[in-house]
C-alpha positions in Angstrom: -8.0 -42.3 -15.2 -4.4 -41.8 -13.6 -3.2 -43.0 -16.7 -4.7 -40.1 -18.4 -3.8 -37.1 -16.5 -0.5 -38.1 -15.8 0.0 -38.5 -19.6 -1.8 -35.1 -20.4 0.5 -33.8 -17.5 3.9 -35.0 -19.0 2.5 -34.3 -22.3 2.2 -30.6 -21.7 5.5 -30.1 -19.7 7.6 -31.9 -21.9 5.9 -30.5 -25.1 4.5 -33.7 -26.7 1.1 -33.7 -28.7 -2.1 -35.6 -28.3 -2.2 -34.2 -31.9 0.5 -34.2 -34.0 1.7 -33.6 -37.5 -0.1 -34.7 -44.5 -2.0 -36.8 -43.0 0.4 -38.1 -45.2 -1.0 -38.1 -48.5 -4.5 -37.0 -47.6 -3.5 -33.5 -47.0 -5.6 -31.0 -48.5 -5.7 -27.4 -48.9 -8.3 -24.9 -50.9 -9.8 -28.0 -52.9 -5.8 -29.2 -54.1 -5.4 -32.6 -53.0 -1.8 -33.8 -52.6 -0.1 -36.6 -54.4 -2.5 -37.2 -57.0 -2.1 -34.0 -59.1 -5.7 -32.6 -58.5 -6.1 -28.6 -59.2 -8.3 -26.0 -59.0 -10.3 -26.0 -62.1 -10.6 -23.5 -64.8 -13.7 -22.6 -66.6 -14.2 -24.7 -70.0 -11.2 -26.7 -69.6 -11.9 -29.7 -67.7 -10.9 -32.1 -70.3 -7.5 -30.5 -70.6 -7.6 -30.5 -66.8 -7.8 -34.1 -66.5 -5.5 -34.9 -69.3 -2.5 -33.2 -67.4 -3.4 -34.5 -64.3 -3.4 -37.8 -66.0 -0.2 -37.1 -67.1 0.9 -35.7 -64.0 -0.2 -39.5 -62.2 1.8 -41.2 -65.0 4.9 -39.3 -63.9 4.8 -40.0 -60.5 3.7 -43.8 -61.4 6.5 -44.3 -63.7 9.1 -42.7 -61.4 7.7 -45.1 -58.4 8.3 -48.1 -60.8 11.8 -47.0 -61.9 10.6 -47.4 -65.6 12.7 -44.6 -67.7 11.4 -45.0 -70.8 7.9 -44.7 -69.5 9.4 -41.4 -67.8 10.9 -39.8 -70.6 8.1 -40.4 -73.2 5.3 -38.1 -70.9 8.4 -35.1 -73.0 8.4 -33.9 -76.4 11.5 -34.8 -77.7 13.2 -31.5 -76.7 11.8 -31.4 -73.6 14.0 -29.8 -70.9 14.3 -30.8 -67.0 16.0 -28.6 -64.7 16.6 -29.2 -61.5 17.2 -27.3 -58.0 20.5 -26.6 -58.6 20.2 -25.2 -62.3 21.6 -28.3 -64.0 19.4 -29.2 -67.3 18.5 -32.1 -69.5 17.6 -31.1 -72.9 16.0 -33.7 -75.2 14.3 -36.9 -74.3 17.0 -39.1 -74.7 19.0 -37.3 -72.2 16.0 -37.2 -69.7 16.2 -41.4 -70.2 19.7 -41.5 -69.7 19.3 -39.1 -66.6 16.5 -41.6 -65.1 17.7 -44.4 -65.5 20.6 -44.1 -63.7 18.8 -41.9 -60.8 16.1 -45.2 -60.2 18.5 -47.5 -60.9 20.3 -46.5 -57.7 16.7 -45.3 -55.8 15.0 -48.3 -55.3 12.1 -47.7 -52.9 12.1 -44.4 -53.1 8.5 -42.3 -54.0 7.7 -39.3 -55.3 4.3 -37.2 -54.2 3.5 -34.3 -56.2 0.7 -31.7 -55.1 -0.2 -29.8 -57.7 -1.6 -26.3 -56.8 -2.4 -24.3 -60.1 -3.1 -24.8 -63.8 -3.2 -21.8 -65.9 -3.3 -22.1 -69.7 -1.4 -20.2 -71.4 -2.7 -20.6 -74.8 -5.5 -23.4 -76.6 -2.0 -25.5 -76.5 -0.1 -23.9 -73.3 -0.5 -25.0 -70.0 1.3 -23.9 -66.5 1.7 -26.1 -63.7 2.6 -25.2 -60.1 2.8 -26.7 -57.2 5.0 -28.7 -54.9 6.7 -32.0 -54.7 7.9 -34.7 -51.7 10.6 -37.3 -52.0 10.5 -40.0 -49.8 13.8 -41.8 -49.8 14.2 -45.4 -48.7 17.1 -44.5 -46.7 15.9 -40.7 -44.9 13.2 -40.5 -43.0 13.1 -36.4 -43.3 11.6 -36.3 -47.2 13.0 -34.1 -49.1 10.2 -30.9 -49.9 10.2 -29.1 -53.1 8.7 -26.8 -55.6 8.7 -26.4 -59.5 6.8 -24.6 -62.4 6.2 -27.1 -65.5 4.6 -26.0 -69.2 3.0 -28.6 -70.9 2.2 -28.7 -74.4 -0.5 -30.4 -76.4 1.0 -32.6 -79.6 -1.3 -33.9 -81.5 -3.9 -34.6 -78.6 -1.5 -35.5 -76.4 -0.5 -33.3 -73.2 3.9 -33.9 -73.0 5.9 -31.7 -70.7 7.8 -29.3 -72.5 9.9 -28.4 -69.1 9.9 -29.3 -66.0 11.8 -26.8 -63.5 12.8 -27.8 -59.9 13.2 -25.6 -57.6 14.5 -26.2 -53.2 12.5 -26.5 -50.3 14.2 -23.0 -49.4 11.3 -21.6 -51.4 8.6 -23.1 -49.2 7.0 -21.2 -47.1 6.2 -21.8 -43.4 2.9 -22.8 -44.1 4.1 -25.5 -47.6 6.1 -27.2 -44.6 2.7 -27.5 -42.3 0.5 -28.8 -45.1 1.3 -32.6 -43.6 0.0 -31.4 -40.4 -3.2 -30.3 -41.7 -5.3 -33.3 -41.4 -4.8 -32.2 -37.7 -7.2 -29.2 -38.2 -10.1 -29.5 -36.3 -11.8 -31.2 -32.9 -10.5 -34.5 -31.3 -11.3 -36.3 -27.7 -10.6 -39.3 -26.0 -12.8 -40.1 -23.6 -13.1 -42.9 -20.4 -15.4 -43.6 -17.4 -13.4 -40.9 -15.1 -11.5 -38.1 -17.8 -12.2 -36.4 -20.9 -9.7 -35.1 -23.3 -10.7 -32.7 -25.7 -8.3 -30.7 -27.8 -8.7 -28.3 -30.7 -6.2 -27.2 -34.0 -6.1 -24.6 -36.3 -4.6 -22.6 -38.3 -3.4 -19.4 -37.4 -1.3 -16.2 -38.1 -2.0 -16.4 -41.8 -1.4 -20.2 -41.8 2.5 -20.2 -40.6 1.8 -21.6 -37.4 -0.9 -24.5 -36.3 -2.4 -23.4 -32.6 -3.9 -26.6 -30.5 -5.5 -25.8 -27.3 -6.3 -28.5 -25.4 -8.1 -29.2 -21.8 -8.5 -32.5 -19.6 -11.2 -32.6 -16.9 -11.6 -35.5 -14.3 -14.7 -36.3 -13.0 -16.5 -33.7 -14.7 -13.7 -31.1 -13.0 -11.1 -28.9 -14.9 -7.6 -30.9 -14.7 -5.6 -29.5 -16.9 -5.4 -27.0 -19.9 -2.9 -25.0 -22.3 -1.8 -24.1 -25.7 0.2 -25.5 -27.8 1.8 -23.4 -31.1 3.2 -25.4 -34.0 5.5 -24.3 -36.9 8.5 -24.3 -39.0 12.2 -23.6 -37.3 14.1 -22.4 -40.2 17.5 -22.7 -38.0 17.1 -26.7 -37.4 14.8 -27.3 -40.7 12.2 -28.8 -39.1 8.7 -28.9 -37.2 9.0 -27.3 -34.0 6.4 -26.9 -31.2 5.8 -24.8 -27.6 3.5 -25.7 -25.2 2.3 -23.5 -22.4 0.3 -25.1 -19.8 -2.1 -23.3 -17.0 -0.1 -23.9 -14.1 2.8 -22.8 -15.7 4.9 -25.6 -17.4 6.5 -25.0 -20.5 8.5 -26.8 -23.2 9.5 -27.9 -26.9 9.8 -30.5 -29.3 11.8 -31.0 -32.6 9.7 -33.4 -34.8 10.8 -35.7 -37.4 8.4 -38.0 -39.7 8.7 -41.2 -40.4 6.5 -42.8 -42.4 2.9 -42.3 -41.0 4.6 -41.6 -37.6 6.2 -38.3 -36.2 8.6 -39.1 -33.4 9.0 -36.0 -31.2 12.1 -35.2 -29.0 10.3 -32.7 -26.6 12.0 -31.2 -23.0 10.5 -28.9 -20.7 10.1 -27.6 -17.5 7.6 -28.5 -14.6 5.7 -25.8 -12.5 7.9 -26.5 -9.7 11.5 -26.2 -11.6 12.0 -29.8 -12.2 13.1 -30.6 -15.7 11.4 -33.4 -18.1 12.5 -35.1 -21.4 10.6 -37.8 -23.5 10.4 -39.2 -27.0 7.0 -39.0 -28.4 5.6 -41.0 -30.6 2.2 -39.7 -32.8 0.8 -42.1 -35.3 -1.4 -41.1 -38.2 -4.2 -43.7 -38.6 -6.9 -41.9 -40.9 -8.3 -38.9 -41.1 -10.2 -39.4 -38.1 -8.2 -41.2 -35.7 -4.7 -41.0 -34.3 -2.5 -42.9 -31.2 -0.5 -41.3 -29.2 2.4 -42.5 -26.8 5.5 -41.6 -24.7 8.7 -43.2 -23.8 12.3 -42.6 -22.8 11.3 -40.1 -19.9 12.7 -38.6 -17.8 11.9 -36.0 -15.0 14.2 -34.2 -12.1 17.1 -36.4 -14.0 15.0 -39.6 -12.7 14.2 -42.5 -15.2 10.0 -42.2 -15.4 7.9 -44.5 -16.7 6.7 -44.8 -20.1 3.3 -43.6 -21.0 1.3 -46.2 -22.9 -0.4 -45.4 -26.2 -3.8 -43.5 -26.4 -5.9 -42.8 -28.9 -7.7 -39.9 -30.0 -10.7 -39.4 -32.2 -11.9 -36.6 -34.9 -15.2 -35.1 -33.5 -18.2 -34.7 -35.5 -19.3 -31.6 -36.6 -21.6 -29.8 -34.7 -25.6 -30.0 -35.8 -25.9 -26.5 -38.4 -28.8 -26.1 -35.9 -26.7 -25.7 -32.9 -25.2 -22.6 -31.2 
Protein backbone atom coordinates (compact mmCIF):
# COMPACT_ATOMS: atom_id res chain seq x y z
CA UNK A 1 0.00 0.00 0.00
CA UNK A 2 2.89 2.64 0.83
CA UNK A 3 4.29 1.64 -2.35
CA UNK A 4 1.24 2.89 -4.04
CA UNK A 5 0.47 6.24 -2.69
CA UNK A 6 3.82 7.29 -2.56
CA UNK A 7 4.17 6.46 -6.26
CA UNK A 8 0.70 8.23 -7.12
CA UNK A 9 2.14 11.05 -4.93
CA UNK A 10 5.51 11.57 -6.86
CA UNK A 11 3.60 10.68 -9.92
CA UNK A 12 1.41 13.68 -9.75
CA UNK A 13 4.03 16.31 -8.40
CA UNK A 14 6.57 15.44 -10.78
CA UNK A 15 4.06 15.08 -13.74
CA UNK A 16 4.57 11.39 -14.61
CA UNK A 17 1.51 9.16 -15.94
CA UNK A 18 0.04 5.97 -14.76
CA UNK A 19 -1.20 6.30 -18.37
CA UNK A 20 0.88 7.40 -20.98
CA UNK A 21 1.17 7.75 -24.66
CA UNK A 22 -0.35 4.46 -31.03
CA UNK A 23 -0.58 2.04 -28.93
CA UNK A 24 1.92 1.84 -31.34
CA UNK A 25 0.53 0.38 -34.29
CA UNK A 26 -2.94 -0.37 -32.92
CA UNK A 27 -4.01 3.09 -32.98
CA UNK A 28 -7.32 3.82 -34.32
CA UNK A 29 -9.38 6.61 -35.09
CA UNK A 30 -13.12 6.92 -36.85
CA UNK A 31 -12.82 3.16 -38.22
CA UNK A 32 -8.94 4.00 -39.95
CA UNK A 33 -6.66 1.69 -38.52
CA UNK A 34 -2.96 2.66 -38.65
CA UNK A 35 -0.11 0.85 -40.42
CA UNK A 36 -2.07 -1.43 -42.42
CA UNK A 37 -3.68 0.96 -44.90
CA UNK A 38 -7.38 0.34 -43.82
CA UNK A 39 -10.00 3.32 -44.91
CA UNK A 40 -13.20 4.34 -44.65
CA UNK A 41 -15.18 2.62 -47.26
CA UNK A 42 -17.06 3.96 -50.21
CA UNK A 43 -20.22 2.73 -51.43
CA UNK A 44 -19.81 0.11 -54.40
CA UNK A 45 -16.19 0.10 -54.37
CA UNK A 46 -14.94 -2.40 -51.97
CA UNK A 47 -12.99 -4.41 -54.43
CA UNK A 48 -11.16 -1.32 -55.57
CA UNK A 49 -10.84 -0.56 -51.82
CA UNK A 50 -9.02 -3.57 -51.03
CA UNK A 51 -6.90 -3.65 -54.16
CA UNK A 52 -5.20 -0.30 -53.09
CA UNK A 53 -4.96 -1.14 -49.75
CA UNK A 54 -3.23 -4.24 -50.92
CA UNK A 55 -1.13 -2.16 -52.74
CA UNK A 56 -0.65 0.20 -50.05
CA UNK A 57 0.70 -3.16 -47.68
CA UNK A 58 3.03 -4.10 -50.56
CA UNK A 59 4.66 -0.63 -50.31
CA UNK A 60 5.25 -0.55 -46.91
CA UNK A 61 6.35 -4.42 -47.06
CA UNK A 62 8.71 -3.89 -49.76
CA UNK A 63 10.24 -0.72 -48.19
CA UNK A 64 10.71 -2.85 -44.78
CA UNK A 65 12.57 -5.44 -46.88
CA UNK A 66 14.76 -2.96 -48.74
CA UNK A 67 13.68 -4.64 -52.00
CA UNK A 68 13.67 -1.64 -54.84
CA UNK A 69 12.54 -3.29 -57.57
CA UNK A 70 9.60 -4.63 -55.62
CA UNK A 71 9.13 -0.81 -54.64
CA UNK A 72 9.32 0.72 -57.90
CA UNK A 73 7.05 -1.75 -59.85
CA UNK A 74 3.68 -0.87 -57.35
CA UNK A 75 4.38 2.84 -60.33
CA UNK A 76 3.42 3.06 -63.79
CA UNK A 77 6.30 3.73 -65.57
CA UNK A 78 6.06 7.53 -65.31
CA UNK A 79 5.06 7.51 -61.99
CA UNK A 80 6.23 10.56 -60.00
CA UNK A 81 7.42 10.63 -56.15
CA UNK A 82 7.78 13.86 -54.44
CA UNK A 83 8.95 14.30 -51.33
CA UNK A 84 8.71 16.95 -48.28
CA UNK A 85 10.95 19.13 -49.61
CA UNK A 86 9.67 19.36 -53.27
CA UNK A 87 12.34 17.16 -54.80
CA UNK A 88 10.71 14.62 -57.56
CA UNK A 89 11.40 11.36 -59.21
CA UNK A 90 9.82 10.97 -62.45
CA UNK A 91 9.71 7.52 -64.09
CA UNK A 92 10.13 4.15 -62.52
CA UNK A 93 13.54 3.65 -63.13
CA UNK A 94 14.45 6.79 -61.23
CA UNK A 95 12.09 5.75 -58.29
CA UNK A 96 14.58 2.27 -58.30
CA UNK A 97 17.57 4.17 -58.42
CA UNK A 98 16.24 6.54 -55.67
CA UNK A 99 15.38 3.37 -53.41
CA UNK A 100 17.91 1.59 -53.64
CA UNK A 101 20.32 3.79 -52.44
CA UNK A 102 17.82 5.16 -49.53
CA UNK A 103 17.45 1.14 -48.10
CA UNK A 104 20.68 0.35 -48.88
CA UNK A 105 21.91 2.84 -46.25
CA UNK A 106 18.48 2.34 -43.87
CA UNK A 107 18.79 -0.96 -42.74
CA UNK A 108 16.28 -1.53 -39.95
CA UNK A 109 14.38 1.11 -40.44
CA UNK A 110 10.20 0.81 -40.98
CA UNK A 111 7.72 2.56 -42.39
CA UNK A 112 3.79 2.75 -40.93
CA UNK A 113 1.37 4.28 -43.12
CA UNK A 114 -2.24 5.23 -41.90
CA UNK A 115 -4.31 5.77 -44.42
CA UNK A 116 -7.32 8.07 -43.68
CA UNK A 117 -9.39 8.58 -47.01
CA UNK A 118 -10.01 7.12 -50.47
CA UNK A 119 -11.90 9.06 -52.83
CA UNK A 120 -12.17 8.01 -56.47
CA UNK A 121 -11.82 10.24 -58.75
CA UNK A 122 -13.01 8.55 -61.80
CA UNK A 123 -13.95 4.32 -62.59
CA UNK A 124 -9.85 4.47 -62.98
CA UNK A 125 -8.88 7.45 -60.33
CA UNK A 126 -8.30 7.04 -56.96
CA UNK A 127 -7.08 9.65 -54.01
CA UNK A 128 -5.30 8.58 -51.14
CA UNK A 129 -4.72 10.50 -47.91
CA UNK A 130 -3.44 10.00 -44.86
CA UNK A 131 -0.36 9.96 -42.80
CA UNK A 132 2.90 8.17 -42.53
CA UNK A 133 5.70 7.24 -39.49
CA UNK A 134 9.29 6.48 -39.98
CA UNK A 135 10.89 4.64 -37.54
CA UNK A 136 14.65 4.88 -37.94
CA UNK A 137 17.07 2.37 -36.52
CA UNK A 138 19.15 5.07 -35.17
CA UNK A 139 16.19 7.90 -33.69
CA UNK A 140 14.01 7.02 -31.28
CA UNK A 141 11.67 10.29 -32.12
CA UNK A 142 10.02 8.81 -35.63
CA UNK A 143 9.76 10.91 -38.02
CA UNK A 144 5.62 11.96 -38.68
CA UNK A 145 4.37 12.79 -41.99
CA UNK A 146 1.58 13.32 -44.38
CA UNK A 147 1.02 12.85 -48.23
CA UNK A 148 -1.79 12.74 -50.97
CA UNK A 149 -1.24 9.74 -53.58
CA UNK A 150 -3.50 9.07 -57.03
CA UNK A 151 -3.54 5.73 -58.10
CA UNK A 152 -4.48 4.52 -61.28
CA UNK A 153 -5.92 1.24 -62.57
CA UNK A 154 -3.69 -0.37 -65.64
CA UNK A 155 -5.14 -3.08 -66.98
CA UNK A 156 -6.63 -4.45 -63.55
CA UNK A 157 -3.88 -3.45 -61.77
CA UNK A 158 -4.00 -0.40 -59.04
CA UNK A 159 -0.01 1.45 -59.67
CA UNK A 160 0.60 4.78 -58.00
CA UNK A 161 0.71 7.37 -60.46
CA UNK A 162 2.28 9.91 -57.64
CA UNK A 163 2.99 9.80 -54.51
CA UNK A 164 3.43 13.42 -52.70
CA UNK A 165 5.15 13.80 -49.23
CA UNK A 166 4.53 16.31 -47.39
CA UNK A 167 6.33 17.44 -43.24
CA UNK A 168 5.09 16.71 -39.97
CA UNK A 169 4.62 20.67 -39.91
CA UNK A 170 1.24 19.91 -41.46
CA UNK A 171 0.06 17.71 -38.62
CA UNK A 172 -2.16 18.78 -36.50
CA UNK A 173 -2.17 18.68 -32.64
CA UNK A 174 -4.37 15.90 -32.65
CA UNK A 175 -2.22 13.58 -35.92
CA UNK A 176 0.65 13.89 -33.15
CA UNK A 177 -1.74 12.37 -30.25
CA UNK A 178 -3.14 9.51 -32.44
CA UNK A 179 -0.19 7.11 -30.61
CA UNK A 180 -1.69 8.03 -27.41
CA UNK A 181 -5.08 7.05 -28.22
CA UNK A 182 -5.09 3.52 -27.19
CA UNK A 183 -4.91 5.42 -23.78
CA UNK A 184 -8.65 6.57 -24.23
CA UNK A 185 -10.73 5.10 -21.80
CA UNK A 186 -10.92 3.56 -17.95
CA UNK A 187 -7.77 1.82 -16.24
CA UNK A 188 -7.20 0.67 -12.36
CA UNK A 189 -4.78 -1.14 -10.43
CA UNK A 190 -5.90 -2.41 -7.58
CA UNK A 191 -4.33 -4.22 -4.05
CA UNK A 192 -5.58 -5.35 -0.66
CA UNK A 193 -5.21 -1.66 0.87
CA UNK A 194 -5.44 1.11 -2.39
CA UNK A 195 -7.24 1.51 -5.50
CA UNK A 196 -6.11 3.43 -8.48
CA UNK A 197 -8.43 4.34 -10.89
CA UNK A 198 -7.80 6.80 -13.70
CA UNK A 199 -9.77 8.01 -16.73
CA UNK A 200 -8.56 9.51 -20.52
CA UNK A 201 -10.13 11.33 -23.08
CA UNK A 202 -10.11 13.34 -25.55
CA UNK A 203 -10.82 16.81 -25.33
CA UNK A 204 -10.97 20.41 -26.83
CA UNK A 205 -11.80 19.08 -30.24
CA UNK A 206 -9.16 16.32 -29.88
CA UNK A 207 -5.79 18.60 -29.50
CA UNK A 208 -5.36 17.68 -26.01
CA UNK A 209 -5.87 14.09 -24.06
CA UNK A 210 -7.41 14.97 -20.31
CA UNK A 211 -6.64 11.96 -17.57
CA UNK A 212 -8.11 12.44 -14.28
CA UNK A 213 -7.13 10.16 -12.00
CA UNK A 214 -7.95 9.42 -8.05
CA UNK A 215 -6.24 6.89 -5.43
CA UNK A 216 -8.17 6.02 -2.26
CA UNK A 217 -6.63 3.89 0.70
CA UNK A 218 -8.64 1.84 2.64
CA UNK A 219 -11.76 2.75 1.05
CA UNK A 220 -10.69 6.75 1.86
CA UNK A 221 -9.93 9.47 -0.75
CA UNK A 222 -5.94 9.78 -0.98
CA UNK A 223 -5.22 11.50 -3.72
CA UNK A 224 -6.75 13.05 -6.93
CA UNK A 225 -6.02 15.53 -9.97
CA UNK A 226 -5.94 16.16 -13.67
CA UNK A 227 -3.62 15.64 -15.88
CA UNK A 228 -3.77 17.52 -19.64
CA UNK A 229 -1.78 15.98 -22.47
CA UNK A 230 -0.77 17.59 -25.87
CA UNK A 231 1.53 18.73 -28.52
CA UNK A 232 4.38 21.63 -27.66
CA UNK A 233 5.01 22.94 -30.95
CA UNK A 234 8.17 24.98 -29.42
CA UNK A 235 10.15 21.62 -28.25
CA UNK A 236 8.28 19.24 -30.96
CA UNK A 237 7.15 16.94 -28.79
CA UNK A 238 4.44 15.37 -26.24
CA UNK A 239 4.10 17.53 -23.36
CA UNK A 240 1.98 17.10 -20.18
CA UNK A 241 0.58 19.19 -16.87
CA UNK A 242 -0.52 17.71 -13.92
CA UNK A 243 -2.47 19.46 -11.25
CA UNK A 244 -3.00 17.66 -8.13
CA UNK A 245 -5.81 18.45 -5.23
CA UNK A 246 -3.56 19.55 -2.72
CA UNK A 247 -1.87 21.73 -4.94
CA UNK A 248 1.20 20.15 -6.61
CA UNK A 249 1.94 20.88 -10.01
CA UNK A 250 4.43 19.86 -12.78
CA UNK A 251 5.44 18.75 -16.44
CA UNK A 252 6.98 16.30 -18.57
CA UNK A 253 8.58 16.23 -22.04
CA UNK A 254 7.96 12.67 -23.49
CA UNK A 255 9.97 10.84 -26.00
CA UNK A 256 9.00 7.26 -27.56
CA UNK A 257 10.99 4.63 -27.84
CA UNK A 258 9.82 1.67 -29.21
CA UNK A 259 6.68 0.53 -27.28
CA UNK A 260 8.01 2.69 -24.31
CA UNK A 261 7.67 6.50 -23.67
CA UNK A 262 10.28 7.72 -21.26
CA UNK A 263 9.20 10.93 -19.62
CA UNK A 264 11.46 13.69 -18.07
CA UNK A 265 8.85 15.28 -15.73
CA UNK A 266 9.75 18.14 -12.74
CA UNK A 267 7.42 19.69 -10.47
CA UNK A 268 6.69 21.24 -7.43
CA UNK A 269 5.32 19.80 -4.06
CA UNK A 270 2.51 21.41 -2.01
CA UNK A 271 4.97 22.59 0.40
CA UNK A 272 7.60 24.28 -2.18
CA UNK A 273 9.87 21.49 -2.42
CA UNK A 274 10.94 20.72 -5.95
CA UNK A 275 10.92 16.99 -7.58
CA UNK A 276 12.41 15.50 -10.75
CA UNK A 277 12.20 11.88 -12.19
CA UNK A 278 12.44 9.85 -15.39
CA UNK A 279 9.45 7.99 -16.15
CA UNK A 280 9.13 5.11 -17.73
CA UNK A 281 5.47 3.93 -19.43
CA UNK A 282 5.43 0.71 -21.27
CA UNK A 283 2.74 -0.23 -23.85
CA UNK A 284 1.80 -3.88 -23.34
CA UNK A 285 -1.59 -4.31 -25.30
CA UNK A 286 -4.48 -2.60 -25.60
CA UNK A 287 -5.50 -3.46 -22.32
CA UNK A 288 -2.66 -3.39 -20.14
CA UNK A 289 0.34 -1.10 -19.44
CA UNK A 290 3.50 -0.83 -16.58
CA UNK A 291 4.43 1.99 -15.20
CA UNK A 292 7.64 3.00 -13.27
CA UNK A 293 9.90 5.79 -11.89
CA UNK A 294 13.61 6.35 -11.43
CA UNK A 295 16.26 8.96 -11.20
CA UNK A 296 14.40 11.06 -8.48
CA UNK A 297 14.92 13.45 -6.90
CA UNK A 298 13.08 15.75 -4.35
CA UNK A 299 14.21 19.03 -2.17
CA UNK A 300 17.62 18.42 -4.28
CA UNK A 301 17.80 14.89 -2.28
CA UNK A 302 18.46 11.60 -4.20
CA UNK A 303 14.80 9.57 -3.62
CA UNK A 304 14.26 6.34 -4.25
CA UNK A 305 13.16 4.75 -7.29
CA UNK A 306 9.57 3.73 -7.65
CA UNK A 307 9.18 0.10 -8.79
CA UNK A 308 7.01 -0.83 -11.78
CA UNK A 309 3.09 -1.05 -11.62
CA UNK A 310 0.76 -2.10 -13.69
CA UNK A 311 -2.47 -0.86 -14.84
CA UNK A 312 -5.35 -2.53 -16.45
CA UNK A 313 -8.18 -1.34 -19.17
CA UNK A 314 -11.54 -1.59 -17.42
CA UNK A 315 -14.50 -3.29 -18.80
CA UNK A 316 -17.19 -1.51 -20.05
CA UNK A 317 -19.97 -0.87 -17.99
CA UNK A 318 -23.28 -3.36 -18.32
CA UNK A 319 -25.65 -1.21 -21.20
CA UNK A 320 -28.03 -1.85 -18.29
CA UNK A 321 -26.21 0.21 -15.78
CA UNK A 322 -26.60 3.87 -14.79
Amino acid sequence: MKRIVSSLLVFAAAAGSLCGASGPQEARRDGVEAGSGVAPRSVGRADDERAIREAIEAFTQAFQKGDAPALAGLFTEEGEAIDAEGGTLKGRAAIEDHYRGRLSESSGDRLEVTVESISFLSPDLARVTGQTRLRSSNESVPLLGRFTSIFTRREGRWLLAVAHETADKDLTPHDHLLELEWLVGDWVEETEEAVVQTRVAWVDEGNFLLRTFDVRVKGKPALSGTQRIGWDPLTRQIKSWVFDASGGYGEGLWTREGDQWVIKATGVRPDGRVATATQVLTYVNKDSLRWKSMDRTLGGGISQDIDEIVMVRKPPRPSSAK
